[in-house]
C-alpha positions in Angstrom: 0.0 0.0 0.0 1.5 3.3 -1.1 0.9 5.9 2.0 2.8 8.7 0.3 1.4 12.3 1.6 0.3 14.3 -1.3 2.7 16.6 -3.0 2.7 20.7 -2.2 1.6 20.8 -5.5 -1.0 18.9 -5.2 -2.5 20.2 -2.2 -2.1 23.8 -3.7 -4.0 22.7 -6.8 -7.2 21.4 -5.1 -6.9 24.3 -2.4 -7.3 26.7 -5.5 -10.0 24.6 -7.3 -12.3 24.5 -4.0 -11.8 26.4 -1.0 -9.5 29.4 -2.9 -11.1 29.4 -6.4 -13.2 32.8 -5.8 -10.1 34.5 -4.3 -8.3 33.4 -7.0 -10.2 34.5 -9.8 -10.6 37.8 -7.6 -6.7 38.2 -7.4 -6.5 37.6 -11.3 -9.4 39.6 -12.1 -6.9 42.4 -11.0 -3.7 41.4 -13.5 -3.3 42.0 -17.0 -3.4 38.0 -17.9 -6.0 37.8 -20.8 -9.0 35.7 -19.9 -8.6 33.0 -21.9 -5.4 32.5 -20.4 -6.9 31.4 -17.1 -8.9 29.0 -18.4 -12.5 29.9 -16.0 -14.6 27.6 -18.0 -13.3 24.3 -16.7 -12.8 24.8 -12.7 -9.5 22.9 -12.7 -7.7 24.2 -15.4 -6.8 27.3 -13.8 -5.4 26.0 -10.4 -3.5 23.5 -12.6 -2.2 26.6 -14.6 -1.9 28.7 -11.7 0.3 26.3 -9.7 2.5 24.5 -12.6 3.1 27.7 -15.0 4.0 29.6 -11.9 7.6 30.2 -12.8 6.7 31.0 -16.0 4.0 33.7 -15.1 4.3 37.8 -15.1 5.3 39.4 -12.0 1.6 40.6 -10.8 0.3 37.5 -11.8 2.9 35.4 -9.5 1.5 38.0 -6.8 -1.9 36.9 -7.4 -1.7 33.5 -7.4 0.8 34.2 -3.6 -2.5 36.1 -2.8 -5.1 33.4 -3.7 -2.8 30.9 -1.5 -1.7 32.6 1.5 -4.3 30.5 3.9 -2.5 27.6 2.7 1.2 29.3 4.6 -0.3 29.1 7.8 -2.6 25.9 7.3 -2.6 23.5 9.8 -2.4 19.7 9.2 -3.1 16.2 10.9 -2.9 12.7 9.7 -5.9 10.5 9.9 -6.9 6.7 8.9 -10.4 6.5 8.3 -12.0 2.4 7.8 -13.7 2.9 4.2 -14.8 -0.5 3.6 -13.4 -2.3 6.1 -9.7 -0.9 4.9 -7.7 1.3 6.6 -7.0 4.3 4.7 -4.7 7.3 5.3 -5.7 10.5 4.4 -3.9 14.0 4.9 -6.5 16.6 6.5 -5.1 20.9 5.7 -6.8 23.1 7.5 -5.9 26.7 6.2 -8.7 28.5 8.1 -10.0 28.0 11.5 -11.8 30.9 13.2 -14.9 32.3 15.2 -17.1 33.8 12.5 -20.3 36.2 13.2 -23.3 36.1 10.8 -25.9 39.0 12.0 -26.9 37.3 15.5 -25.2 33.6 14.8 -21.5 33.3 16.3 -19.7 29.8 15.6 -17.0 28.3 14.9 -15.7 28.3 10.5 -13.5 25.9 9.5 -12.1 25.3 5.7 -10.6 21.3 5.3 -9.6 19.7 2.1 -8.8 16.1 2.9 -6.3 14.3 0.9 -6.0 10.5 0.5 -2.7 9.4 0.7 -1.3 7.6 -2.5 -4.6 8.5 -4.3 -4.5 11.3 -6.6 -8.4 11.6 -7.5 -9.1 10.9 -3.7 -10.2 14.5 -2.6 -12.4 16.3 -0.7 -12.7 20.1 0.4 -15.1 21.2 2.6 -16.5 24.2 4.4 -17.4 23.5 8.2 -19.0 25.3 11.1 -19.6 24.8 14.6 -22.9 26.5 16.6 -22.6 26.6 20.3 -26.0 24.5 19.7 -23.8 22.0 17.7 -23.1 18.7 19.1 -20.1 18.9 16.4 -18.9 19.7 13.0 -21.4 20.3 10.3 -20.7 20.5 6.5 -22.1 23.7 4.7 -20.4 23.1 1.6 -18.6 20.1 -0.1 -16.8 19.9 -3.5 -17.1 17.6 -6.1 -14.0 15.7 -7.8 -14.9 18.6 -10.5 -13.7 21.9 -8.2 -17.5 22.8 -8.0 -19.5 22.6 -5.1 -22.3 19.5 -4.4 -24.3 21.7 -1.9 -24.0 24.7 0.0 -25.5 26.2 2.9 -24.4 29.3 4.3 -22.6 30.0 7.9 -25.0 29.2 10.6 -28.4 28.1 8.2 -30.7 25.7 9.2 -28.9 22.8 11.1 -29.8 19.1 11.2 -29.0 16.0 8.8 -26.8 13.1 9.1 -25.4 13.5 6.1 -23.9 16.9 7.3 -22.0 15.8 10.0 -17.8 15.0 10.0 -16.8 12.1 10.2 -15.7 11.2 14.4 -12.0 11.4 13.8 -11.7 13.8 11.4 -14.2 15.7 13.9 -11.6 15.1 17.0 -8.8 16.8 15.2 -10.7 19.8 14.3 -11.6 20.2 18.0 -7.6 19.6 19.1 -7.1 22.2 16.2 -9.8 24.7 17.9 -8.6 24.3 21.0 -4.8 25.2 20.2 -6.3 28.2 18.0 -8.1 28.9 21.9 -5.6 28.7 23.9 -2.9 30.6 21.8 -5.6 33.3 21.5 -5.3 33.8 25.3 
């Protein structure tokens, strides 16, 4: 079994085809690149152009792209094994943001997670989380698709409840060691 953490590359890649893909297009928006040069129909070509033409681009394009990755500098990781069928399997979790959000009346906890399989190139997930002081734990407001594109979103602190909304228990139990460091160092 290959248990080989994904590349920088990689992770920077999906991180700008999910969770960074409107910052991004934002920080490009801003450059001289031509459109078609970033490629916004297809929602992974222009992290794969962003990341592996990155020597190769102009100076305030190179800024842009630093721009659309900076939560990535300061992500924090962990290492999980989750049982998918019965099999062990290793996955990478990046968590670039972690933070108390306030929407109007609602204050939570936001979290930002792209989990990478290890070994398994098209084994990827991103998703947005948050936290209520209702919450028993994590629930998913948005998840991406192997495309880049999200499957469902819900905004920060909507309607709670489903099953199918919660994080998984270990993935859940590092997010909470996670919040708790980000707590205590915030002391």
């Amino acid at each position: 079994m290959n248990i080989t953490a994904p590349s920088t590359e990689e992770q920077q890649i999906w991180y700008l085809a999910t969770l960074g893909r409107p910052a991004l297009l934002r920080h490009l928006a801003s450059t001289d690149v031509p459109p078609a040069a970033v490629l916004i129909h297809d929602p992974l070509d222009c992290p794969h152009w962003a990341v592996l033409a990155f020597g190769c681009l102009a100076p305030q394009a190179k800024r842009a792209v630093q721009s659309a990755l900076r939560p990535l500098a300061d992500a924090r990781s962990f290492c999980v094994t989750l049982t998918i069928d019965d099999t062990p399997v290793h996955h990478t979790g990046i968590v670039p943001v972690l933070a108390e959000e306030t929407t109007g009346a609602v204050t939570g906890q936001y979290a930002e997670l792209m989990l990478l399989e290890h070994g398994g190139l098209a084994n990827k997930a991103a998703f947005r989380l948050s936290r209520m002081p209702t919450d028993k734990g994590w629930i998913i407001d948005a998840d991406f698709q192997p495309s880049g594109t999200p499957a469902a979103q819900r905004p920060f602190g909507s309607a709670r409840g489903g099953r199918n909304r919660a994080v998984l228990p270990p993935v859940a139990a590092e997010l909470n060691r996670l919040a708790a460091q980000v707590e205590r160092s915030a002391l």
